[in-house]
Biotite code that builds the C-alpha atoms (Angstrom):
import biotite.structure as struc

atoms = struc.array([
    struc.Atom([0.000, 0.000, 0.000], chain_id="A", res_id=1, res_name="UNK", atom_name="CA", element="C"),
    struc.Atom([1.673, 3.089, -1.296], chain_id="A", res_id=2, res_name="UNK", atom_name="CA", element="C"),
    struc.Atom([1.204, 6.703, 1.407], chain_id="A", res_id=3, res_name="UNK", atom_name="CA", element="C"),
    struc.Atom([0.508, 8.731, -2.062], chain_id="A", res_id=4, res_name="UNK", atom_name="CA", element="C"),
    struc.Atom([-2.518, 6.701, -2.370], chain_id="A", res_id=5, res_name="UNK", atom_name="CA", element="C"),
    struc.Atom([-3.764, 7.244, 1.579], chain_id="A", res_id=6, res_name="UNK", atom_name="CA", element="C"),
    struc.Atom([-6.302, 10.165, 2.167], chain_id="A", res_id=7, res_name="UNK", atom_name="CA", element="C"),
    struc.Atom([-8.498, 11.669, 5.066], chain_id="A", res_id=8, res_name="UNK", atom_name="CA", element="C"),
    struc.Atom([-12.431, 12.149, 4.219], chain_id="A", res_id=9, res_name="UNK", atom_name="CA", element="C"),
    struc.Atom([-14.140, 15.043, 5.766], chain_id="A", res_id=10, res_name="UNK", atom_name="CA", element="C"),
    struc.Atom([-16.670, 14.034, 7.856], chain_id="A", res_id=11, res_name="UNK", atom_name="CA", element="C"),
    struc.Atom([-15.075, 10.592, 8.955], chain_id="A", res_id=12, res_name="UNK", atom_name="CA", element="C"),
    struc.Atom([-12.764, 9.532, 11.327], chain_id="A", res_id=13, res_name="UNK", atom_name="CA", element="C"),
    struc.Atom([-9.719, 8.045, 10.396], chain_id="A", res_id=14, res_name="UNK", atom_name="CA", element="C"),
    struc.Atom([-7.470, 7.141, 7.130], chain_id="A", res_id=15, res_name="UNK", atom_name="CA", element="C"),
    struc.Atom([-8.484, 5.353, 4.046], chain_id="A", res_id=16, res_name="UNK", atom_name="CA", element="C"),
    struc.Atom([-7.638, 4.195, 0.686], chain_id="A", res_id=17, res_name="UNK", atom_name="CA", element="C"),
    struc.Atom([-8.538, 5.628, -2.493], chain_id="A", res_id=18, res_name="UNK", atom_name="CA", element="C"),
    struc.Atom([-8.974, 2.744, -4.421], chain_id="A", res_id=19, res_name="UNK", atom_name="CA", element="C"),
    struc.Atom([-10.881, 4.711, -7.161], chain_id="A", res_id=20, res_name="UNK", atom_name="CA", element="C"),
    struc.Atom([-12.386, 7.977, -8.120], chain_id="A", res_id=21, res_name="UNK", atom_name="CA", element="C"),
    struc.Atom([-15.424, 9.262, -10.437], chain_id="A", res_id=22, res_name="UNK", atom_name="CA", element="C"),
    struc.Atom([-17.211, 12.375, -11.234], chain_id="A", res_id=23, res_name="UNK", atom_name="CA", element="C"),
    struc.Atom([-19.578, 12.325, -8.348], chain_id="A", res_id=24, res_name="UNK", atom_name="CA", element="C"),
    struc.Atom([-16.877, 10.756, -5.514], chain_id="A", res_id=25, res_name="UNK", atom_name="CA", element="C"),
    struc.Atom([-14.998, 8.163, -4.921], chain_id="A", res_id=26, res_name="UNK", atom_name="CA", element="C"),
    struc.Atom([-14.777, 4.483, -3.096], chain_id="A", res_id=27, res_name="UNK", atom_name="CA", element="C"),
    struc.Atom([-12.347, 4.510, -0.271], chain_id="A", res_id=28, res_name="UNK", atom_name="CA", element="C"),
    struc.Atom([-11.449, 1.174, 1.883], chain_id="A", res_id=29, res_name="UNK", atom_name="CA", element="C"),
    struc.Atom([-11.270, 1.906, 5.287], chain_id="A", res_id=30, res_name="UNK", atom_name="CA", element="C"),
    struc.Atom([-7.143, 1.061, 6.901], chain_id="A", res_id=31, res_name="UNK", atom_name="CA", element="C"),
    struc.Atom([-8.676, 0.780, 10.332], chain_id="A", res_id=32, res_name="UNK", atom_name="CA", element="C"),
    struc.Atom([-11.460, -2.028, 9.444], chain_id="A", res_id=33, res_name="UNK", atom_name="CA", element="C"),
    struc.Atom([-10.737, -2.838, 6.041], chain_id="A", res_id=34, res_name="UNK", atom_name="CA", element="C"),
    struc.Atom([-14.535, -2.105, 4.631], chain_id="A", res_id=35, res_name="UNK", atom_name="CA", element="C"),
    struc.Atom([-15.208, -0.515, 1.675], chain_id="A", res_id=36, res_name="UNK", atom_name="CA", element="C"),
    struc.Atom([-17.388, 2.266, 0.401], chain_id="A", res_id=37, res_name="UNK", atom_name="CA", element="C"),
    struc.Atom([-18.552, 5.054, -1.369], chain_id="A", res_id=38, res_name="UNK", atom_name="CA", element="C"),
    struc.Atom([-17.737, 9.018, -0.569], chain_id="A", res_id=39, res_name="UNK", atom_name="CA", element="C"),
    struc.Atom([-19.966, 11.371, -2.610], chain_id="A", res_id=40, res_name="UNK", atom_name="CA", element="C"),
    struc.Atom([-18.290, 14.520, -3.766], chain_id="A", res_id=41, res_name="UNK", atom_name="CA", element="C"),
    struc.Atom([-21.542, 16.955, -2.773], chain_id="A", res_id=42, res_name="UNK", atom_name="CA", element="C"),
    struc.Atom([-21.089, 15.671, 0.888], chain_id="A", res_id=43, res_name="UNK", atom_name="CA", element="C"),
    struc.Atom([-16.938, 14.639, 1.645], chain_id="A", res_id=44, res_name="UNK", atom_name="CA", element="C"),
    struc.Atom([-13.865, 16.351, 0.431], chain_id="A", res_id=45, res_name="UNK", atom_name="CA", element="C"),
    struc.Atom([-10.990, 13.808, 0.009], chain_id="A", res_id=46, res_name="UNK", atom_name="CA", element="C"),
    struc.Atom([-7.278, 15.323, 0.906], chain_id="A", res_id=47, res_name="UNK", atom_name="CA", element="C"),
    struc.Atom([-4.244, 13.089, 0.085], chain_id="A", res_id=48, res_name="UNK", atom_name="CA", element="C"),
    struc.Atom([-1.860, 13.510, 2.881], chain_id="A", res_id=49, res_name="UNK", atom_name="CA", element="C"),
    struc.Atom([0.947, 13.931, 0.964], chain_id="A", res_id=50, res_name="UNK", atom_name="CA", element="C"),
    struc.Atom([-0.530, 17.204, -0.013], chain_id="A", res_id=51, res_name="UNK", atom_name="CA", element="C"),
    struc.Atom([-1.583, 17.997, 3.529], chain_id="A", res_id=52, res_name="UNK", atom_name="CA", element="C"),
    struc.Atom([1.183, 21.056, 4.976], chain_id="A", res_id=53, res_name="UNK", atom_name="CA", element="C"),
    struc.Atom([1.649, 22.106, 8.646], chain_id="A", res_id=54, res_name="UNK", atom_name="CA", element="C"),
    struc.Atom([2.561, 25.060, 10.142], chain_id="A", res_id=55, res_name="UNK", atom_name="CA", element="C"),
    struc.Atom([5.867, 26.374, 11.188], chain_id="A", res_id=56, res_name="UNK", atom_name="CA", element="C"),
    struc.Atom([7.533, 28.993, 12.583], chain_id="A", res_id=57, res_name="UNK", atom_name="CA", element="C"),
    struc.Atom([9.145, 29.309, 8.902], chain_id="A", res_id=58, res_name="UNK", atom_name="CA", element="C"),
    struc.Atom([7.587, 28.319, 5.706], chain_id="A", res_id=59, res_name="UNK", atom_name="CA", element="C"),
    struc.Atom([5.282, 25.325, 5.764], chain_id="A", res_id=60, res_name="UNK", atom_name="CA", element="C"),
    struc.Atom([6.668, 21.715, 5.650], chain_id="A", res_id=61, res_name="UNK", atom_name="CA", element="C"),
    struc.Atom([5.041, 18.890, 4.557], chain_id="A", res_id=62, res_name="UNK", atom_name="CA", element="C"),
    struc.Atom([3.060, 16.856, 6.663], chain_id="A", res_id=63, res_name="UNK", atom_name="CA", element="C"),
    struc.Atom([5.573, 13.536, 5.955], chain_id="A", res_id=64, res_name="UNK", atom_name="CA", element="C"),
    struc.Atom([8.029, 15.708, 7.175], chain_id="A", res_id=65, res_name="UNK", atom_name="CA", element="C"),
    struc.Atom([6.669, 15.899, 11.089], chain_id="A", res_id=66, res_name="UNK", atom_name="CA", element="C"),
    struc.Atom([5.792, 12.151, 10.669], chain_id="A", res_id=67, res_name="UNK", atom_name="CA", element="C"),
    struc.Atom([9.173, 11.037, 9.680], chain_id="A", res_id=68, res_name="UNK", atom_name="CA", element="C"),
    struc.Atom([10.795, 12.631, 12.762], chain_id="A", res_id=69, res_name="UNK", atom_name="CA", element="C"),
    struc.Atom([7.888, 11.084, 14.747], chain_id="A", res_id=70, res_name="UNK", atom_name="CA", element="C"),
    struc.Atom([9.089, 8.047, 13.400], chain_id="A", res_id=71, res_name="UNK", atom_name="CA", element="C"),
    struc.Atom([12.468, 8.596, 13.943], chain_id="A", res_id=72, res_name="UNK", atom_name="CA", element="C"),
    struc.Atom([11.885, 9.842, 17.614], chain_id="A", res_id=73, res_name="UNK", atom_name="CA", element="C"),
    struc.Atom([12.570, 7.833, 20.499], chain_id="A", res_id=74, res_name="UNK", atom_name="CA", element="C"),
    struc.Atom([10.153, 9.675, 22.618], chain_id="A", res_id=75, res_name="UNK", atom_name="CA", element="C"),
    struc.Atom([6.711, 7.407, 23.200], chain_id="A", res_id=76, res_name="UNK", atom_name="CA", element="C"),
    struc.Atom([3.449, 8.643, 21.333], chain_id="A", res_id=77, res_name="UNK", atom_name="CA", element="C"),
    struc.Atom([1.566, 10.968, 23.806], chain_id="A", res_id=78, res_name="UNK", atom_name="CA", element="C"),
    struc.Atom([-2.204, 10.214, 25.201], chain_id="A", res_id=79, res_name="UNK", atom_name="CA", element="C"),
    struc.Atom([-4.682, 12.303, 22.824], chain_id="A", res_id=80, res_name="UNK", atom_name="CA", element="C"),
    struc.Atom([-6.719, 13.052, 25.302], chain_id="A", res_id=81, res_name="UNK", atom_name="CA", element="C"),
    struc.Atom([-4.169, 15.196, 27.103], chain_id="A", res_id=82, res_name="UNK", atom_name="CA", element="C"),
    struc.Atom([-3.713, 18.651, 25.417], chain_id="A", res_id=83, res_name="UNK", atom_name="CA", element="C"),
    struc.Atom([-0.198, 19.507, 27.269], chain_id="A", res_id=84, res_name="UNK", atom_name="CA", element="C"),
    struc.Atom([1.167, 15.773, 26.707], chain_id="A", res_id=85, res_name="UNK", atom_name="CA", element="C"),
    struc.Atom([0.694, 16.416, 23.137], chain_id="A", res_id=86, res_name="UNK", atom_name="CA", element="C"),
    struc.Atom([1.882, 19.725, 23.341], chain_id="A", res_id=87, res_name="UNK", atom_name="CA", element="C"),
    struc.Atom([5.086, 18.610, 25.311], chain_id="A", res_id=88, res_name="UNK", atom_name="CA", element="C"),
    struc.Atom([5.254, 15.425, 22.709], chain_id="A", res_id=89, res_name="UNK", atom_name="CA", element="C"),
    struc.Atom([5.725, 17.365, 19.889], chain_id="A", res_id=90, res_name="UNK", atom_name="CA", element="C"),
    struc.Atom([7.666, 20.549, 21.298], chain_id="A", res_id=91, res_name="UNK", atom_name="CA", element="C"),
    struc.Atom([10.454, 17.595, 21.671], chain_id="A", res_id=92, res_name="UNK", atom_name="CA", element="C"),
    struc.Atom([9.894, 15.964, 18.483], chain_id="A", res_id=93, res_name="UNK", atom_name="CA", element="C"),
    struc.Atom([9.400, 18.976, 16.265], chain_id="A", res_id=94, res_name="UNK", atom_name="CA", element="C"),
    struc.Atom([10.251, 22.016, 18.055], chain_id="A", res_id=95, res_name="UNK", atom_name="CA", element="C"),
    struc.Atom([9.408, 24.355, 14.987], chain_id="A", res_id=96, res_name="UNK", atom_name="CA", element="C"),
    struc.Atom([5.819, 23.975, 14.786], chain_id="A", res_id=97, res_name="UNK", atom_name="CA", element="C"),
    struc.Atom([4.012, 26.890, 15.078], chain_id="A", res_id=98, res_name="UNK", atom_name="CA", element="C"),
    struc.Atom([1.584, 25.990, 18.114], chain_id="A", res_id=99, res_name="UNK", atom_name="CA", element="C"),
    struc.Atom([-0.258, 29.127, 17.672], chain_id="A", res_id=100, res_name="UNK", atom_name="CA", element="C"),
    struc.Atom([-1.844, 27.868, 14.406], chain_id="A", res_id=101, res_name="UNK", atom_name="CA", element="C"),
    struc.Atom([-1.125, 23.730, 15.163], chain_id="A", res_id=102, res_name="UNK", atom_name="CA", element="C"),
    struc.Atom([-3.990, 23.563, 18.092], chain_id="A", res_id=103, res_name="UNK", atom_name="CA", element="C"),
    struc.Atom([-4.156, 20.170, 19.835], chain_id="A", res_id=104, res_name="UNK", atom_name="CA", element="C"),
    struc.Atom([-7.024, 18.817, 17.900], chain_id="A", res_id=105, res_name="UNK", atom_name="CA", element="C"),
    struc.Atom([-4.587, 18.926, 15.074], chain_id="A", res_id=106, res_name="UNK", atom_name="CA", element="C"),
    struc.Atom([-1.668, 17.381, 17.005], chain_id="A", res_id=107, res_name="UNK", atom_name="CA", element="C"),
    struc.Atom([-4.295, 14.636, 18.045], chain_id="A", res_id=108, res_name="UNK", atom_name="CA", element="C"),
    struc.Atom([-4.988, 14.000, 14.596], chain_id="A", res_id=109, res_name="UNK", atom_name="CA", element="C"),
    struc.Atom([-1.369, 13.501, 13.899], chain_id="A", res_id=110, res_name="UNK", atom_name="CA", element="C"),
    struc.Atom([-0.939, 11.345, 16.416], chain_id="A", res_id=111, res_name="UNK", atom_name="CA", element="C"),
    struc.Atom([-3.765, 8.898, 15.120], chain_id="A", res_id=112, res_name="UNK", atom_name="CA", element="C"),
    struc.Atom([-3.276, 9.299, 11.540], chain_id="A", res_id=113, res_name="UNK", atom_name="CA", element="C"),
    struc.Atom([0.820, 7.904, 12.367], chain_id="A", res_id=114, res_name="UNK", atom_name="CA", element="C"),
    struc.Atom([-0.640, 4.961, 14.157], chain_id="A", res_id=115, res_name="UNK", atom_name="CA", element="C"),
    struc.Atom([-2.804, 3.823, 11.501], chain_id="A", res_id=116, res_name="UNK", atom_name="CA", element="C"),
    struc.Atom([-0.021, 4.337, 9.172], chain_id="A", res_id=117, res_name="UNK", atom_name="CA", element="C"),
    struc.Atom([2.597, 2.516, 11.421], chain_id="A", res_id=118, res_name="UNK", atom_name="CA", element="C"),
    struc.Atom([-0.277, -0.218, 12.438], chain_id="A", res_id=119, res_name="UNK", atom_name="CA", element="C"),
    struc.Atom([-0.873, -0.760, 8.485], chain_id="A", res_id=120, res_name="UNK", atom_name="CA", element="C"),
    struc.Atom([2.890, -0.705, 7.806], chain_id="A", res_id=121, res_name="UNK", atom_name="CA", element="C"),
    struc.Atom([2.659, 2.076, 4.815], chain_id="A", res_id=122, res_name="UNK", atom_name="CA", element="C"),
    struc.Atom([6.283, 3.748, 4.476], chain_id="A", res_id=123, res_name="UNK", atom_name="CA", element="C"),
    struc.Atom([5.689, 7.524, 4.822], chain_id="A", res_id=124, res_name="UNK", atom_name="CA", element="C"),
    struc.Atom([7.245, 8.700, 1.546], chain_id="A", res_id=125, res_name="UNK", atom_name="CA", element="C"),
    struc.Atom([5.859, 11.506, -1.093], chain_id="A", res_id=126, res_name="UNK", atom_name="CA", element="C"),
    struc.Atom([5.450, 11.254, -4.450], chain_id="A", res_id=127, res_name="UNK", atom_name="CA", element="C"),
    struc.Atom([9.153, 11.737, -6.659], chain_id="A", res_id=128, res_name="UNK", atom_name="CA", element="C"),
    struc.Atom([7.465, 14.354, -8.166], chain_id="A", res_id=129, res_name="UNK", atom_name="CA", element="C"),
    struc.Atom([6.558, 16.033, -4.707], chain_id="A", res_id=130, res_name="UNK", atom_name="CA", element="C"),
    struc.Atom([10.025, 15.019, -3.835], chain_id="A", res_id=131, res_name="UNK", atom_name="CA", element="C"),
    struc.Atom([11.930, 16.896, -6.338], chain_id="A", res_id=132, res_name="UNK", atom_name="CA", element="C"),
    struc.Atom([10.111, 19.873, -5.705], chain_id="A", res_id=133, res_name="UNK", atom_name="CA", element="C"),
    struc.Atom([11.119, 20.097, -2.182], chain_id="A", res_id=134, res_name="UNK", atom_name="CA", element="C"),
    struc.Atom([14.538, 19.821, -3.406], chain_id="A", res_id=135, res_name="UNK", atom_name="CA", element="C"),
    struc.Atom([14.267, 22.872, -5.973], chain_id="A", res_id=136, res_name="UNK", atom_name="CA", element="C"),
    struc.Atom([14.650, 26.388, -4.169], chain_id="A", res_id=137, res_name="UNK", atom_name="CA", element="C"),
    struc.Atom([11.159, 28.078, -4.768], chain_id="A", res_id=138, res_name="UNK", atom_name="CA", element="C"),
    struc.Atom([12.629, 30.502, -7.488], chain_id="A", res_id=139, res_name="UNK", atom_name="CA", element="C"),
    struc.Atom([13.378, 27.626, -10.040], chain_id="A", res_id=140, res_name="UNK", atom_name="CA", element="C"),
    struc.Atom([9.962, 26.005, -9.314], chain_id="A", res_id=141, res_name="UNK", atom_name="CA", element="C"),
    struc.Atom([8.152, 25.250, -12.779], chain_id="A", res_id=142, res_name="UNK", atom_name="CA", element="C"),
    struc.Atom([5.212, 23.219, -12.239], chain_id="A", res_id=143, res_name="UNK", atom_name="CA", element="C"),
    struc.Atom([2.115, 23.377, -14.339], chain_id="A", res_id=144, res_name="UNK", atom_name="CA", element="C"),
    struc.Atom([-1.215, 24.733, -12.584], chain_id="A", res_id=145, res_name="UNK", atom_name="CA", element="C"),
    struc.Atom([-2.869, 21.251, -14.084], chain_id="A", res_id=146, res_name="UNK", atom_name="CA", element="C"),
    struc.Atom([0.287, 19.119, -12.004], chain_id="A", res_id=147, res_name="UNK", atom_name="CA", element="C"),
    struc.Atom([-0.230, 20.917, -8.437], chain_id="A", res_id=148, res_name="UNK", atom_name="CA", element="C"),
    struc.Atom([-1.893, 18.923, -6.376], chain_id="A", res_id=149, res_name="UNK", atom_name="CA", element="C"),
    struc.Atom([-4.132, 20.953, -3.659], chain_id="A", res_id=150, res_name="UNK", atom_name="CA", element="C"),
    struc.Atom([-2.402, 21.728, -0.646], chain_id="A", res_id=151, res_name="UNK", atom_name="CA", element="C"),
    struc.Atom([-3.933, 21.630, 2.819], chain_id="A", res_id=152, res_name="UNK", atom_name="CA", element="C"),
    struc.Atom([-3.163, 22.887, 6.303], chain_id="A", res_id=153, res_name="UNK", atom_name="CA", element="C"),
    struc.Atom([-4.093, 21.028, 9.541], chain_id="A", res_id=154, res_name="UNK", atom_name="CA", element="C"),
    struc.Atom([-6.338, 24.574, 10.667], chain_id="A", res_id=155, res_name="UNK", atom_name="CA", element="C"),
    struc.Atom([-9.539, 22.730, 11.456], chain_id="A", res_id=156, res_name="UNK", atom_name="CA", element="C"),
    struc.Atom([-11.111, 20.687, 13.991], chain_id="A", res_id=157, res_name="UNK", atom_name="CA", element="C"),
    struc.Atom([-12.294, 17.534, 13.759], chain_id="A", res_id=158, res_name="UNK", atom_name="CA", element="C"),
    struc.Atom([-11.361, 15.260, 11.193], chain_id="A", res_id=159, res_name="UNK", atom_name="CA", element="C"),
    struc.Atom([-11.647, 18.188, 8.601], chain_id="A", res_id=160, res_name="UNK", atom_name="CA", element="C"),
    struc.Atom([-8.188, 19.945, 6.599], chain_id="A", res_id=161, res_name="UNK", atom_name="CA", element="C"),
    struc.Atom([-9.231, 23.417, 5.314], chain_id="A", res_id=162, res_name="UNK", atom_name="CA", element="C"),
    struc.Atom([-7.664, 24.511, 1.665], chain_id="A", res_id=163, res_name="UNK", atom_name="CA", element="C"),
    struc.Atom([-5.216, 27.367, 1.800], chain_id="A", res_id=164, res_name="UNK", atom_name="CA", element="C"),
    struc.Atom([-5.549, 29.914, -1.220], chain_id="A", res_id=165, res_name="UNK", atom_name="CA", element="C"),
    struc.Atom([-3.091, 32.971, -1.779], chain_id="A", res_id=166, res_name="UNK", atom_name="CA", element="C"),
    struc.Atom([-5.342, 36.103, -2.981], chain_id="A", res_id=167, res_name="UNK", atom_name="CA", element="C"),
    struc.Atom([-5.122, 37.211, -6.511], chain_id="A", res_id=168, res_name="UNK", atom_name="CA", element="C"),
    struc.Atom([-4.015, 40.579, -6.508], chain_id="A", res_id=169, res_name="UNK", atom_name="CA", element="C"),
    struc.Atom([-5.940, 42.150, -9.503], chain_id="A", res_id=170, res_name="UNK", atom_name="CA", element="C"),
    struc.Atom([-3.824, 44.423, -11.649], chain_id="A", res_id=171, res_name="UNK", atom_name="CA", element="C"),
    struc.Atom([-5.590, 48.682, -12.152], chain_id="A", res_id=172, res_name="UNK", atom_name="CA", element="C"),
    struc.Atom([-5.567, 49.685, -15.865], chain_id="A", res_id=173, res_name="UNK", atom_name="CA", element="C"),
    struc.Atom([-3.264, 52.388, -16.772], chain_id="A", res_id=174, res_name="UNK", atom_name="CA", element="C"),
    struc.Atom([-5.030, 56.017, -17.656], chain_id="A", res_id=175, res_name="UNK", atom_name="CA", element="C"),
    struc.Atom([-5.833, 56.174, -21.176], chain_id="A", res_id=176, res_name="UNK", atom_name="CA", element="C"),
    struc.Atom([-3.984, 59.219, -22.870], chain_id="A", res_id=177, res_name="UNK", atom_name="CA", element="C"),
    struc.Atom([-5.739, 61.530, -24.356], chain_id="A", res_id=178, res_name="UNK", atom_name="CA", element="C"),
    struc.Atom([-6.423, 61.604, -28.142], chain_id="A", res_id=179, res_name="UNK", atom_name="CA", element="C"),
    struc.Atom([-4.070, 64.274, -29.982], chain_id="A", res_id=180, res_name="UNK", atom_name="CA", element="C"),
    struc.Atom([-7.079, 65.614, -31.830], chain_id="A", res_id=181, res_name="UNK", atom_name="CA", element="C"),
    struc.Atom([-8.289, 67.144, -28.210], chain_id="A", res_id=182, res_name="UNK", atom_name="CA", element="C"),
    struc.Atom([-4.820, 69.139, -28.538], chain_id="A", res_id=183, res_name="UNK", atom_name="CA", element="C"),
    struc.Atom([-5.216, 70.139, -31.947], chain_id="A", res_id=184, res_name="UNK", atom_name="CA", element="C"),
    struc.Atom([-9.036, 71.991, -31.063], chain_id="A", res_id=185, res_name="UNK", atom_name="CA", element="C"),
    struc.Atom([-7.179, 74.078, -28.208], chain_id="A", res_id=186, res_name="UNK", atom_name="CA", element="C"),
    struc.Atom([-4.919, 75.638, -31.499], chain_id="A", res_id=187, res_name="UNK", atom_name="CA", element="C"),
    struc.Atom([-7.638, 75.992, -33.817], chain_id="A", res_id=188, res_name="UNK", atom_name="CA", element="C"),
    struc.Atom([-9.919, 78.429, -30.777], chain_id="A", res_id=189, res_name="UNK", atom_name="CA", element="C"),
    struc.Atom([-7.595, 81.187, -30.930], chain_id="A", res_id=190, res_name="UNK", atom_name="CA", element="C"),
    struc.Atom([-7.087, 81.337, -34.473], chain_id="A", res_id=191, res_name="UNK", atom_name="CA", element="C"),
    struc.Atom([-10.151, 83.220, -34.304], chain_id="A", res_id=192, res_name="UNK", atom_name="CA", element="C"),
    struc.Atom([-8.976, 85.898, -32.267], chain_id="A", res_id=193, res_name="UNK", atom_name="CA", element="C"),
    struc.Atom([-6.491, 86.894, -34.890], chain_id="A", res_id=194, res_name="UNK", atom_name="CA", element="C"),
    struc.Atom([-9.173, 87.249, -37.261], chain_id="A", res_id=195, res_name="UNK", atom_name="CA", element="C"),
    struc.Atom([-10.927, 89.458, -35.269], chain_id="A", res_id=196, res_name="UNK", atom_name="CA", element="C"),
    struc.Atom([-7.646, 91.620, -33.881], chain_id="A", res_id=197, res_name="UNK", atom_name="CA", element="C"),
    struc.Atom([-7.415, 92.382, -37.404], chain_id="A", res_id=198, res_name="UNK", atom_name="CA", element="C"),
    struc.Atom([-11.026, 93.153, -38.263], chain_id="A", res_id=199, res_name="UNK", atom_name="CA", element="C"),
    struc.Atom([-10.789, 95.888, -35.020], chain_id="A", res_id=200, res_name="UNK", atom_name="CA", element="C"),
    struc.Atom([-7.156, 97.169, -36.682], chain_id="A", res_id=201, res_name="UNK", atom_name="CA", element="C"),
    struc.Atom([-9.380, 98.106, -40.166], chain_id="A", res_id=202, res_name="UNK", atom_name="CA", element="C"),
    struc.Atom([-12.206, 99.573, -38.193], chain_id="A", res_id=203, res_name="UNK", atom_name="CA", element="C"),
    struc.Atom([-9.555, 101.747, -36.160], chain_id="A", res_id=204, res_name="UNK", atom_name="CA", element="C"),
    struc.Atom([-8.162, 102.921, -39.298], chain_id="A", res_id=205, res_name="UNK", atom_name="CA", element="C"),
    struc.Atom([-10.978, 104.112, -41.374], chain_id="A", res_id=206, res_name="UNK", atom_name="CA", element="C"),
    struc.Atom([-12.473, 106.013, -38.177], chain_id="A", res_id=207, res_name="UNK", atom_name="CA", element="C"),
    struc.Atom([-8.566, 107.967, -39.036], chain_id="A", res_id=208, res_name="UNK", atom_name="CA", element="C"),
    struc.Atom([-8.802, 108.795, -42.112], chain_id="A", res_id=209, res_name="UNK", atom_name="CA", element="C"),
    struc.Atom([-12.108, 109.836, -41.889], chain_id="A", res_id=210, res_name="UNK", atom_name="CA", element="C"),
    struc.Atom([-11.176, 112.300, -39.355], chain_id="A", res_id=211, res_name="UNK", atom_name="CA", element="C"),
    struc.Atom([-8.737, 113.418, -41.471], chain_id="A", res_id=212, res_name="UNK", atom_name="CA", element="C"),
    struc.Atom([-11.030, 114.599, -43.917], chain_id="A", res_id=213, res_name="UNK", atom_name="CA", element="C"),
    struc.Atom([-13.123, 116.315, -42.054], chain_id="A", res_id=214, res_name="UNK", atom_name="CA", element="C"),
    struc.Atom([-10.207, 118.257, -40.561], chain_id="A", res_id=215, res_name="UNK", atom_name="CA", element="C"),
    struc.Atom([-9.237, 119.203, -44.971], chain_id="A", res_id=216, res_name="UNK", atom_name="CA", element="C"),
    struc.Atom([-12.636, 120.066, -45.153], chain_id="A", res_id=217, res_name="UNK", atom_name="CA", element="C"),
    struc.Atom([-13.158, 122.902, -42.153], chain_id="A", res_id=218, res_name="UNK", atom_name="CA", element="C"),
    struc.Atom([-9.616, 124.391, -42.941], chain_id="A", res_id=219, res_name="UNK", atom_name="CA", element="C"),
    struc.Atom([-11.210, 124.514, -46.910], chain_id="A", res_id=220, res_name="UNK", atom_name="CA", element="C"),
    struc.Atom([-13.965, 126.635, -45.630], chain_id="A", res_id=221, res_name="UNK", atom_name="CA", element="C"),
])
């Protein structure tokens, strides 16, 4: 039994196996019991646990992470019904968790899900695909949107794991410029205005000359 294939179902206790998946659900077999049934999609949510991520006081690790040291720990599994044994349990084990966000319910679910995995005898190992990406710093990660697999927190209570999204930050539109032929109105008003400077230069100039000759004509007489 591989651990890529293990998941947790909303809703129920325990681990399971998918053993196969449709459009409305899937049909799990149970690791604790060994029955087998059918999840509908419109009531579970199904959440591999090698895509399930806990919190740290750094960047999230992968749950397989935390159970590996568990594994690798000499310290005895704590009760889960004791909030500070657990506490204490995993402050030795995996001192980085951040237990601000990790609340006991979570560390309790750790807990179980490692003894079903240990009691079923399921080598806690991602996927290589999930294995090479740990590997690659985050700036040279190239994975396709259609390869990611969803990843999960342990946030929730219960049996549940709540998705994590990052916000899409949505991008303004730059100001439009404005069209050149706005500009090219703003020359053509004063044009105008010369037209009319010159019209009142004329007018100025025959009221002259006509005084003028009216002056010719008195000194005449």
């Amino acid at each position: 039994m591989e651990y890529t294939r293990i998941v947790a179902v909303t809703g129920l206790p325990g681990l399971f196996e998918l053993m196969s998946s449709k459009s409305d659900g899937a049909i799990v077999r149970s690791l604790e019991d060994g029955t087998t049934k059918f999840v509908s999609a419109r009531v579970h949510n199904l959440s591999h646990l090698e895509s399930i991520e806990v919190y740290t006081t750094g960047e999230n690790v992968n749950l397989a992470e935390v159970m590996t040291a568990m594994k690798s720990s000499k310290k005895k599994l704590p009760d889960t019904k004791d909030n500070k044994a657990l506490k204490s349990y995993f402050e030795d084990v995996y001192p980085d968790i951040d237990f601000e966000r990790v609340y006991a319910s979570d560390m309790k679910k750790m807990v179980k899900w490692y003894e079903v995995l240990d009691k079923n005898d399921i080598e806690i190992k991602l996927s290589e695909e999930d294995e090479e990406e740990a590997e690659e710093p985050a700036e040279e990660k190239k994975v396709s949107d259609a390869a990611k697999k969803t990843k999960t927190t342990l946030e929730v209570s219960g049996d549940d794991t709540a998705e994590t999204a990052k916000p899409k930050t949505k991008l303004k539109p730059k100001a439009e410029s404005k069209p050149a032929a706005k500009a090219e109105s703003k020359k053509e008003t004063k044009a105008p205005a010369k037209k009319e400077s010159g019209a009142t230069t004329k007018t100025a100039t025959t009221k002259a000359t006509a005084k003028k000759s009216a002056a010719k004509k008195k000194e005449r007489k």
